[in-house]
C-alpha positions in Angstrom: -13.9 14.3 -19.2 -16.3 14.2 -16.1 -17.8 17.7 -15.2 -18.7 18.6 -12.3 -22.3 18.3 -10.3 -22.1 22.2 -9.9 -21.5 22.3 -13.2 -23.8 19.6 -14.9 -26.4 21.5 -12.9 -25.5 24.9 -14.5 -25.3 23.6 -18.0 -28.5 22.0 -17.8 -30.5 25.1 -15.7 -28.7 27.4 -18.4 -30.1 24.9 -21.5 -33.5 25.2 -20.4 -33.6 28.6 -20.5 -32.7 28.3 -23.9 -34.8 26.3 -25.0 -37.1 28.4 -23.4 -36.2 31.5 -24.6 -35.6 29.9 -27.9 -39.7 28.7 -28.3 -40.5 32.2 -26.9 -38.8 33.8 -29.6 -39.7 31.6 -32.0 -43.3 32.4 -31.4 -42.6 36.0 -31.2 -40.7 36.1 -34.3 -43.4 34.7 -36.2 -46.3 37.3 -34.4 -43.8 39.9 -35.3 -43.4 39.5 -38.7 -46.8 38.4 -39.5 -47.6 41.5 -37.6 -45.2 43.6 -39.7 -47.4 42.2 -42.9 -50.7 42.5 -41.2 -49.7 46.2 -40.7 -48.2 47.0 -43.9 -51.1 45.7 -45.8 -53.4 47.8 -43.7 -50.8 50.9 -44.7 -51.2 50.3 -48.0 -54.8 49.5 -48.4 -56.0 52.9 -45.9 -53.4 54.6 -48.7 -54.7 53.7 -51.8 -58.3 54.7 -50.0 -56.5 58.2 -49.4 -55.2 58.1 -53.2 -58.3 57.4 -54.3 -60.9 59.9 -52.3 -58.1 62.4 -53.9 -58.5 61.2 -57.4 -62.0 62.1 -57.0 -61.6 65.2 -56.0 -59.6 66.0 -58.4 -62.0 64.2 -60.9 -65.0 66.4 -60.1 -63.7 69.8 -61.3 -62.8 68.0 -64.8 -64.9 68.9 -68.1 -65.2 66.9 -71.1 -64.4 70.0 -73.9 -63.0 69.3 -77.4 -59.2 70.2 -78.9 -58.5 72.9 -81.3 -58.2 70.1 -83.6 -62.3 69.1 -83.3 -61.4 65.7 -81.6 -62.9 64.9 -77.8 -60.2 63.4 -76.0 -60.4 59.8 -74.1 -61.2 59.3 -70.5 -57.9 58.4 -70.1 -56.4 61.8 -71.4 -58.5 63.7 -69.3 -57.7 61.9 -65.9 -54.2 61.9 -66.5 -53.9 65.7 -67.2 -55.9 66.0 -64.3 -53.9 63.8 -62.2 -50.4 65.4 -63.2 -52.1 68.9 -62.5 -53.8 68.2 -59.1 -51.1 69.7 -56.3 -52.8 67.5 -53.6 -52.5 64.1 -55.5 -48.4 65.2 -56.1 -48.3 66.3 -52.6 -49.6 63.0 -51.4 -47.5 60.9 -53.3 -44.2 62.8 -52.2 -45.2 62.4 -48.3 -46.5 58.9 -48.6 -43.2 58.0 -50.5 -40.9 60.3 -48.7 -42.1 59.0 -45.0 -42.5 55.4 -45.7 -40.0 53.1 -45.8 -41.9 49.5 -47.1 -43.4 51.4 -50.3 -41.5 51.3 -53.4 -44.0 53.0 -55.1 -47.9 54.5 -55.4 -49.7 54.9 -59.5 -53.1 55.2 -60.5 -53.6 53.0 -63.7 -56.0 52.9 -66.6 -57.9 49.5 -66.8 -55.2 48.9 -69.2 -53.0 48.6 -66.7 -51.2 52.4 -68.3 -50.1 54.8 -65.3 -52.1 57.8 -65.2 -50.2 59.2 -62.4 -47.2 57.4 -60.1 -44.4 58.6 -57.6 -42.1 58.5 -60.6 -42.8 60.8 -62.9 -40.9 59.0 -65.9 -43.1 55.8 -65.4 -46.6 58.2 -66.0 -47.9 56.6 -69.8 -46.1 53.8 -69.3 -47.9 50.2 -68.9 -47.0 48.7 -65.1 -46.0 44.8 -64.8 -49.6 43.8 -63.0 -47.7 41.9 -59.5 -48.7 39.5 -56.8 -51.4 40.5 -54.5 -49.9 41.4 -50.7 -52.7 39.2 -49.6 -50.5 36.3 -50.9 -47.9 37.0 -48.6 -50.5 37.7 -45.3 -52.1 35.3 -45.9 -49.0 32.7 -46.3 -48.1 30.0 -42.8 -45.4 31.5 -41.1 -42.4 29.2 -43.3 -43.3 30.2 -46.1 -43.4 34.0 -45.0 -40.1 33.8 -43.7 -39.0 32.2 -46.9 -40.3 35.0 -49.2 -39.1 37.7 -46.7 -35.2 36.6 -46.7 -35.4 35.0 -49.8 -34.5 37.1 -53.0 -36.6 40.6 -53.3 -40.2 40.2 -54.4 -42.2 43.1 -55.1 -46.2 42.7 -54.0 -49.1 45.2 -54.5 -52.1 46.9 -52.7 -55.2 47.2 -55.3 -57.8 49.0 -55.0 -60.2 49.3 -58.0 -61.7 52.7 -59.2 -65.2 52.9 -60.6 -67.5 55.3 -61.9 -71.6 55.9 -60.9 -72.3 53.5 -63.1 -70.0 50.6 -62.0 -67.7 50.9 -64.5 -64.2 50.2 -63.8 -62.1 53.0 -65.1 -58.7 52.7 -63.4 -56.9 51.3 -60.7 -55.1 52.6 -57.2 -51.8 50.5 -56.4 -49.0 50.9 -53.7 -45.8 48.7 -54.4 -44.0 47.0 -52.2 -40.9 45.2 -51.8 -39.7 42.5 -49.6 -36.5 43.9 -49.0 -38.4 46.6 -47.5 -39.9 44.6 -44.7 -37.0 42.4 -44.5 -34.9 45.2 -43.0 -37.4 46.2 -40.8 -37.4 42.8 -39.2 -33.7 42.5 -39.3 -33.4 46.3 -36.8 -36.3 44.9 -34.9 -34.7 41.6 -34.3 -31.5 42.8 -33.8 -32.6 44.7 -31.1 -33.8 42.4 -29.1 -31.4 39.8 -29.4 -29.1 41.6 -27.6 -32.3 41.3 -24.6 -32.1 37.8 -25.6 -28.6 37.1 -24.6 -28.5 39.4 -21.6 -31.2 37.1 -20.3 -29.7 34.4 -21.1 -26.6 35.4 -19.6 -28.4 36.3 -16.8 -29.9 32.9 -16.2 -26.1 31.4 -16.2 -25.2 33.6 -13.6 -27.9 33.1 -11.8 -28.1 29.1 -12.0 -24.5 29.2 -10.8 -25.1 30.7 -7.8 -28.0 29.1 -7.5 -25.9 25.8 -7.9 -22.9 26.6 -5.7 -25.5 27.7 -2.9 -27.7 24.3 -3.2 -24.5 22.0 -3.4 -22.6 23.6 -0.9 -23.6 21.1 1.8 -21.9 18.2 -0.5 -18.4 19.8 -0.4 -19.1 19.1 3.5 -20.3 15.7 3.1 -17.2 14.9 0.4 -15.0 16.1 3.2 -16.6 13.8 5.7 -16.1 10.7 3.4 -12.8 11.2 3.0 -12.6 11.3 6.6 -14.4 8.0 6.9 -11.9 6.5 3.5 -9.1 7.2 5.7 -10.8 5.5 8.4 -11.4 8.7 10.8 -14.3 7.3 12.5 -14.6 9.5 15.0 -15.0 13.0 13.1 -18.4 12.6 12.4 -20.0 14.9 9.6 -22.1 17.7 11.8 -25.1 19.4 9.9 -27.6 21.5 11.4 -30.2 20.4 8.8 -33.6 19.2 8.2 -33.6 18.9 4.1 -32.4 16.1 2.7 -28.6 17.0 3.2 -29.2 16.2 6.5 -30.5 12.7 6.8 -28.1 12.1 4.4 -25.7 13.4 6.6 -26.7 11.5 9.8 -27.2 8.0 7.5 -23.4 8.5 6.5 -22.3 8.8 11.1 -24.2 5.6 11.2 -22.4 3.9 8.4 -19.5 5.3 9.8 -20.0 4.0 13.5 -21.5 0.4 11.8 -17.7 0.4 9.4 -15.6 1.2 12.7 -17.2 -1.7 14.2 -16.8 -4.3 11.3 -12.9 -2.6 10.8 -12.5 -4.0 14.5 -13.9 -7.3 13.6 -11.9 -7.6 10.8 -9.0 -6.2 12.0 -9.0 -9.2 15.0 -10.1 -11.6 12.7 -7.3 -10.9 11.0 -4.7 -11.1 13.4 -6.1 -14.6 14.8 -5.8 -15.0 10.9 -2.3 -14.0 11.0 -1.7 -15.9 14.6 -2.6 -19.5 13.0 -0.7 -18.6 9.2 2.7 -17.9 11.8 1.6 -21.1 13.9 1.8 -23.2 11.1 4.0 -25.1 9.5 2.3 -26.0 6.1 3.8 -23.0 3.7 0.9 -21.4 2.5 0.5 -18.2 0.0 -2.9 -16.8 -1.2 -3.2 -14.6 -4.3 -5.8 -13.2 -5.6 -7.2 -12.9 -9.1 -4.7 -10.6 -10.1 -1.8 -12.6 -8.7 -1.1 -9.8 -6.3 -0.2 -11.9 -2.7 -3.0 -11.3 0.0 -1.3 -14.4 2.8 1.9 -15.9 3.1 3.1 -18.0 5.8 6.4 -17.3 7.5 7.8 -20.7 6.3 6.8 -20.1 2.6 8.4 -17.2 2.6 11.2 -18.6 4.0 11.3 -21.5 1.5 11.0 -18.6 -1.6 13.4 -16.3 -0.2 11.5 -13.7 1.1 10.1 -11.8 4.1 6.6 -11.8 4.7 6.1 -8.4 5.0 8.3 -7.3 2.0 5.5 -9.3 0.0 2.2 -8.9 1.2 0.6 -6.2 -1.6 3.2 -6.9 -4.3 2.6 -9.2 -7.4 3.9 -12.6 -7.3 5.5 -11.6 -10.7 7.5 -9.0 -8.8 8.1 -11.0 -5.3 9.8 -13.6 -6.9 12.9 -13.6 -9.6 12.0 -13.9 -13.1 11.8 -17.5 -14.6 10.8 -18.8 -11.3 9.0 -22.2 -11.8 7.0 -21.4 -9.3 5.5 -18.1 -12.0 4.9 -20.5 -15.0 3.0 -23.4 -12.7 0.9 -20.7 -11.0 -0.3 -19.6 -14.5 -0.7 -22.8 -15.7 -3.4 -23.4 -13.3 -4.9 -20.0 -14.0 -5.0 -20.8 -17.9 -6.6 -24.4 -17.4 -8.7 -23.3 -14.9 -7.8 -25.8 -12.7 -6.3 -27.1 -9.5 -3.0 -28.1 -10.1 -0.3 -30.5 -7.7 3.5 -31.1 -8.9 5.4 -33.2 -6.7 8.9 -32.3 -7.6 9.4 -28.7 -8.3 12.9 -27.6 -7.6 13.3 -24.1 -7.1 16.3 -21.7 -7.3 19.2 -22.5 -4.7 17.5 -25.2 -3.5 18.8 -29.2 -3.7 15.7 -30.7 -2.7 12.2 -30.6 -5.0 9.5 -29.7 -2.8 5.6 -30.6 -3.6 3.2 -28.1 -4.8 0.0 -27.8 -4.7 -2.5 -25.1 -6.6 -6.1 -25.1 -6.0 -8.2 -22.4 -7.5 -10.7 -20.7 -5.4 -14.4 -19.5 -6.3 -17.4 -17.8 -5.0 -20.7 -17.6 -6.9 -19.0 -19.3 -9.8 -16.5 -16.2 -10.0 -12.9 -17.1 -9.4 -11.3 -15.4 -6.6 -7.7 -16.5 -6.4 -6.1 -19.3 -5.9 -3.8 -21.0 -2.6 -0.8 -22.2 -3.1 0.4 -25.2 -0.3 4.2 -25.9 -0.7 5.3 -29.5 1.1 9.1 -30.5 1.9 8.4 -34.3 1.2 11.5 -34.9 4.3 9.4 -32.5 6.6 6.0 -34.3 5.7 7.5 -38.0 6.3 9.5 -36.9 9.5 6.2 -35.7 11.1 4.3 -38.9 9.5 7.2 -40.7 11.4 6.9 -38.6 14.7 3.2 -38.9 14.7 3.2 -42.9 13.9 6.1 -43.1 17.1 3.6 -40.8 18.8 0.6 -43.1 18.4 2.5 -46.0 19.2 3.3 -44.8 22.1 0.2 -44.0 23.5 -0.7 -47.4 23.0 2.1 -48.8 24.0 1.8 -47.0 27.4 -1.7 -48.1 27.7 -0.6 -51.9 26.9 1.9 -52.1 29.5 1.1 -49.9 32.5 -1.6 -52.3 33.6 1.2 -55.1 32.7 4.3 -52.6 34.8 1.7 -52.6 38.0 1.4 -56.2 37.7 4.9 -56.8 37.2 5.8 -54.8 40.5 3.6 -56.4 43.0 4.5 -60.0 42.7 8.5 -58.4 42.6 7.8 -56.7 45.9 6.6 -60.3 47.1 9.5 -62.0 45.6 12.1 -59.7 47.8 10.1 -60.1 51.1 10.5 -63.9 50.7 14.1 -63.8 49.7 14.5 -62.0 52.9 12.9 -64.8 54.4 14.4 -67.2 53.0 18.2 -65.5 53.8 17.4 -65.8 56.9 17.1 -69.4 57.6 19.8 -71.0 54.9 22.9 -71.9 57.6 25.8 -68.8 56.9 27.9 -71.6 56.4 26.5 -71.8 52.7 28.5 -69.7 50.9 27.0 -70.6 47.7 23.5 -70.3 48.7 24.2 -67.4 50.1 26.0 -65.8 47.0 23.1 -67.0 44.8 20.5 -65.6 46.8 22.7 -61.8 46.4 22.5 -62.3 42.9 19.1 -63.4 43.0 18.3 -59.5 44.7 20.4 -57.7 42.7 18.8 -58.8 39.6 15.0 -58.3 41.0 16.7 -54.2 42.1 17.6 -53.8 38.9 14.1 -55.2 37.4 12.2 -53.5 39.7 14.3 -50.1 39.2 13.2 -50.7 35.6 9.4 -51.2 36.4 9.9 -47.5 38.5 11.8 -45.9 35.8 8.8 -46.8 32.9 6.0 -45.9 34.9 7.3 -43.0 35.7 7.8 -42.1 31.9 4.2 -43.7 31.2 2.4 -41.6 33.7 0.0 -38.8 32.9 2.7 -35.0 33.5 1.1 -32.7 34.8 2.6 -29.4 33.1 3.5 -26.0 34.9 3.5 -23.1 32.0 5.4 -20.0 32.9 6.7 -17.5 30.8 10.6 -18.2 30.7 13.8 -16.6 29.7 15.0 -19.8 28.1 19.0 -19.0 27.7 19.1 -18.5 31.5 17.8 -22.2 31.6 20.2 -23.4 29.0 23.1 -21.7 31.6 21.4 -23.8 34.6 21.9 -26.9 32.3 25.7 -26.0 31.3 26.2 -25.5 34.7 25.0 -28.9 36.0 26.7 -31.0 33.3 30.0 -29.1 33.8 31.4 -31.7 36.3 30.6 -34.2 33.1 32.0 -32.1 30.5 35.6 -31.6 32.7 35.8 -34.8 33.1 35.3 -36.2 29.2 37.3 -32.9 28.2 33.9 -31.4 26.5 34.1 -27.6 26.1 30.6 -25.4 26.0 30.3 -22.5 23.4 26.7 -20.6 23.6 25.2 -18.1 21.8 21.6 -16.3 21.8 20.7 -14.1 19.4 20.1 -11.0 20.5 16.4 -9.5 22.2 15.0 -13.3 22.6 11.8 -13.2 23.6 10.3 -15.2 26.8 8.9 -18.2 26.0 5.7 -20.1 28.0 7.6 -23.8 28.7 7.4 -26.0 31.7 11.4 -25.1 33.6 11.9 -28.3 35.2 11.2 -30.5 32.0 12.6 -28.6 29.9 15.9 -28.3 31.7 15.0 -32.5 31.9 15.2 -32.9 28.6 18.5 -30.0 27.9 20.0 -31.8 30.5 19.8 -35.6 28.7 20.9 -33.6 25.2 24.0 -32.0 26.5 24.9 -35.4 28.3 24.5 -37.5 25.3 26.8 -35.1 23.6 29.3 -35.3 25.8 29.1 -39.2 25.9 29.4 -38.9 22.2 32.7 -37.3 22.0 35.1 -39.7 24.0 38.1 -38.1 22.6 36.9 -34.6 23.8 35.4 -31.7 21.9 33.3 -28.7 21.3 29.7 -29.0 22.0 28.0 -25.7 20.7 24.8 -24.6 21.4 22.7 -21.9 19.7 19.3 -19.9 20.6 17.4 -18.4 18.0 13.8 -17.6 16.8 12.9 -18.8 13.0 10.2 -18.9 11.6 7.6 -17.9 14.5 9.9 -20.9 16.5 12.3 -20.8 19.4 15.2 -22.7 18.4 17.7 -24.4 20.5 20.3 -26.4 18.6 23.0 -28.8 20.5 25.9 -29.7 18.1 28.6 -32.6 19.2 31.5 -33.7 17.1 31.2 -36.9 18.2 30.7 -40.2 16.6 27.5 -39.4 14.6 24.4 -41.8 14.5 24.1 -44.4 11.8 21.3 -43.8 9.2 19.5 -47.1 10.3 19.6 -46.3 13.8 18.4 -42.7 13.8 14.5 -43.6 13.6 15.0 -45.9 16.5 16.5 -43.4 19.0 13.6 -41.7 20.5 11.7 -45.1 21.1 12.0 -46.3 24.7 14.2 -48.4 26.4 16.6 -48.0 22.3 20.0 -47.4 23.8 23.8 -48.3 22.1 25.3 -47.0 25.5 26.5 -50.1 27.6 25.3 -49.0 30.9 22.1 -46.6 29.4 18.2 -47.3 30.0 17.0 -45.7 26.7 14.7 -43.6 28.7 16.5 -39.8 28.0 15.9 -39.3 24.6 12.1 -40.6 24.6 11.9 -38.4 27.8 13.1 -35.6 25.6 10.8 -36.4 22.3 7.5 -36.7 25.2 8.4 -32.9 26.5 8.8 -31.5 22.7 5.1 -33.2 22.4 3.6 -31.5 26.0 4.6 -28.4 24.9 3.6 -28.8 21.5 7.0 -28.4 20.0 9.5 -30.2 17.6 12.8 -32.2 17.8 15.0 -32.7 14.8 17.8 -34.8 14.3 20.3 -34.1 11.6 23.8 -36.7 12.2 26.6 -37.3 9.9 28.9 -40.9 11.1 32.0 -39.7 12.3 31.2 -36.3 12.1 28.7 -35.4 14.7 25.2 -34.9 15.6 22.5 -32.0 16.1 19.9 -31.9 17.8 17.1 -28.7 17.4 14.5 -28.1 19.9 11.4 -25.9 18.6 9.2 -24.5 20.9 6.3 -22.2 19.7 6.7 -18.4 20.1 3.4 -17.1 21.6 
């Protein structure tokens, strides 16, 4: 569990004061009771000085004198009846006793160690145990006091020896005391002021809270302002009227802020021109990241895996596509290998074709990063391979024989001016010459119609983009090939889809090359028909699909149909259909072919969707 700063700050304020309060105590605890010792020695020593100036006094009225019996009695004898008679050495004991409450007892004692007078009268003629000397316990470190003191009760002593004029020792003072004694002196003096203790240290708690909610106050308003800026709420700055610390941290956060909105701005365009040129292509690409989660995926790859672009972005591969997909077991393949991987027939679910895949793994400062996937429709890749050989071609093609067209139509242009010459002076009366030389200019027409018709189609068009509602086109072209369609019993059905948007095309071309289409069609169905045409957008393309039910193409002719001057027709130039495939190319489009023999043909125009 994570605890809060306010509270992390508490704790610790609060755990310095105890340690704090804990060494103060300590010390004073020891001071205390050595103290307590210190003084209770001194008790004991100034009474045994009091005991003793008594036994004096009471010493000095005392006369040796014999017993009835002849016998002088001991020194002993005599102090102790002295002792046990002497009211002020009784009345001593009883207040000393009576008013202290460390001394367990007070006895004067022979050198024998015999009491000649104590507290208790019982003990008097008794010999006393001789005990440890308090000094012991003073004089002890302050462990080892505190071990004596609440360990079990010990008894200690105050001395002080008795002697007469001539130095002799003749008996002893002693004041007994026991540890217990002190031990529950210390224990109401401690008690008392733990409860100070704890007060204080309550009081410190308190205290550092406040103290904490007050000083951290200013981060609740800086929290606030990062969320702010988390949620992207760049311009709700944070506002503090500080100079601490707070502050500058406050104004460092508004320039992060205004630096992240200006990155979120770059990112955010670099991501749509990101986006813009994924939809504009036609390679199916998806990018995943480490955790297979799918950060990119081209509208045609999600087209080929069943799926919607924006359904999958921020989902799992795992959970965008159905389980078992072979897709899922290649992808971790390469991840477990930790390598790039391609397969070049991988047939996925309700599909009939395999496609080719290709996984390369992607790295940054040797850590892996994710890895893009590149599905390829082998058909797709060879028909542009195809389209882009015909393409090149072509160009040189149109190169090769422009010079040789040019050269072609001036010596033709010289050819006619002499056969009108030459008409002119054979006699009319030669029919045969006559007829030859009409033959002879029919044929150089029709050659030099040809020359017209190629460099037209190998001359540099100049394209006119405007933005275009392109079924109202595809109704100009219906109308205009009506007259053909009535005539070879062709019926028109056309359908848009529904909100198309405009489209940026050249109109006159591109009605050029509807207008050969729909013809074609209707040349292909000499029996009559349907020809159905469709508009739609797929894919990030404008579609526009012609369907006949005519004849169909052979297989071995369909390659050969957009090249120039290919025709099957008996009176066609095999100009319309290249004318068609060089406008799909100006306006960087598409045209497919997709023909069944005896069953029709359909051609789809793609143009890009800006």
């Amino acid at each position: 569990m994570t605890l809060r700063l306010k509270t992390r700050l508490t704790l610790v304020t609060t755990l310095l004061v105890l340690v704090v309060l804990t060494s103060v105590s300590l010390y004073w605890m020891v001071n205390v009771t050595r103290q307590l010792i210190q003084t209770t020695y001194d008790k004991g020593d100034l009474i045994t000085k009091q005991i003793y100036d008594q036994v004096r006094q009471a010493l000095a009225s005392v006369r040796m004198v014999s017993s009835d019996s002849g016998e002088t009695p001991t020194l002993s004898t005599i102090i102790q009846e002295a002792l046990t008679e002497d009211p002020g050495l009784s009345s001593l004991f009883e207040s000393t006793t009576g008013y202290s409450t460390t001394i367990l007892y007070l006895a004067v004692t022979d050198p024998t160690g015999v009491a000649l007078a104590h507290s208790d009268a019982s003990q008097v003629g008794l010999k006393l145990t001789r005990l440890e000397d308090l000094t012991l316990l003073r004089d002890a470190g302050p462990l080892r006091q505190f071990q004596i003191l609440y360990g079990p009760p010990k008894n200690y002593e105050v001395t002080f020896p008795m002697v007469d004029a001539s130095n002799n020792l003749f008996g002893t003072v002693r004041v007994a005391i026991n540890t217990a004694f002190l031990q529950h002196e210390l224990n109401q003096f401690f008690q008392q002021n733990l409860w100070i203790a704890a007060i204080v240290l309550l009081a410190a708690t308190l205290l550092s809270a406040v103290f904490s909610h007050l000083l951290l106050s200013p981060l609740t308003f800086i929290s606030a302002g990062i969320e702010r800026l988390i949620r992207g709420e760049f311009d709700k700055p944070i506002r503090m009227d500080r100079r601490d610390e707070f502050g500058l941290v406050s104004l460092k956060l508004n320039e992060i802020g205004q630096q992240l909105e200006v990155n979120r701005e770059q990112i955010d365009a670099l991501k749509g021109n990101i986006g813009q040129i994924v939809r504009s292509l036609e390679e199916k690409l998806v990018f995943i990241n480490q955790d297979r989660v799918i950060i990119l995926m081209s509208p045609s790859a999600a087209a080929l895996l069943g799926t919607t672009v924006e359904s999958a972005l921020g989902r799992s591969l795992h959970d965008a596509l159905s389980s078992g997909h072979p897709l899922l077991e290649l992808v971790e393949t390469a991840f477990g290998v930790g390598q790039s991987i391609n397969k070049a027939n991988l047939l996925l679910p309700k599909s009939e074709k395999p496609i080719a895949v290709k996984i390369s793994l992607l790295e940054e400062n040797q850590q892996r990063m994710g890895a893009l996937l590149i599905l390829h429709d082998p058909e797709a890749v060879a028909r542009i391979e195809n389209q882009l050989e015909y393409a090149t071609k072509l160009s040189a093609l149109n190169k090769l024989t422009s010079g040789v067209a040019h050269e072609v139509k001036n010596p033709l242009n010289s050819i006619v001016i002499h056969l009108e010459l030459l008409r002119t002076r054979i006699d009319r009366s030669a029919p045969e010459a006559q007829k030859s030389l009409s033959v002879i200019t029919q044929e150089i027409k029709r050659l030099d119609r040809v020359v017209r018709n190629f460099l037209n189609f190998s001359r540099p068009v100049e394209i006119k983009l405007q933005e275009a509602d392109l079924p109202s086109l595809i109704q100009e072209v219906l109308a205009l090939a009506e007259t053909e369609a009535r005539q070879r019993q062709v019926t028109f059905s056309f359908q848009a889809q529904d909100s198309l948007p405009l489209v940026k095309v050249d109109p006159d071309l591109v009605k050029q090359s509807l207008l050969n289409i729909v013809l074609n069609g209707c040349q292909a169905m000499p029996n009559g028909g349907e020809l159905k045409i469709e508009s739609r957008v797929e894919n990030g393309w404008m579609q526009v699909s012609v369907q006949d039910s005519g004849i169909g193409i052979p297989p071995e002719n369909r390659e050969k149909i957009f090249n120039l001057y290919y025709t099957t027709k008996e009176n066609g130039n095999g100009i319309g259909l290249s004318t068609v495939f060089k406008v799909m190319q100006l306006h960087n489009g598409e045209v497919q072919l997709d023909s069944a023999v005896g069953k029709g043909s359909t051609f789809v125009l793609k143009f890009p969707v800006q």
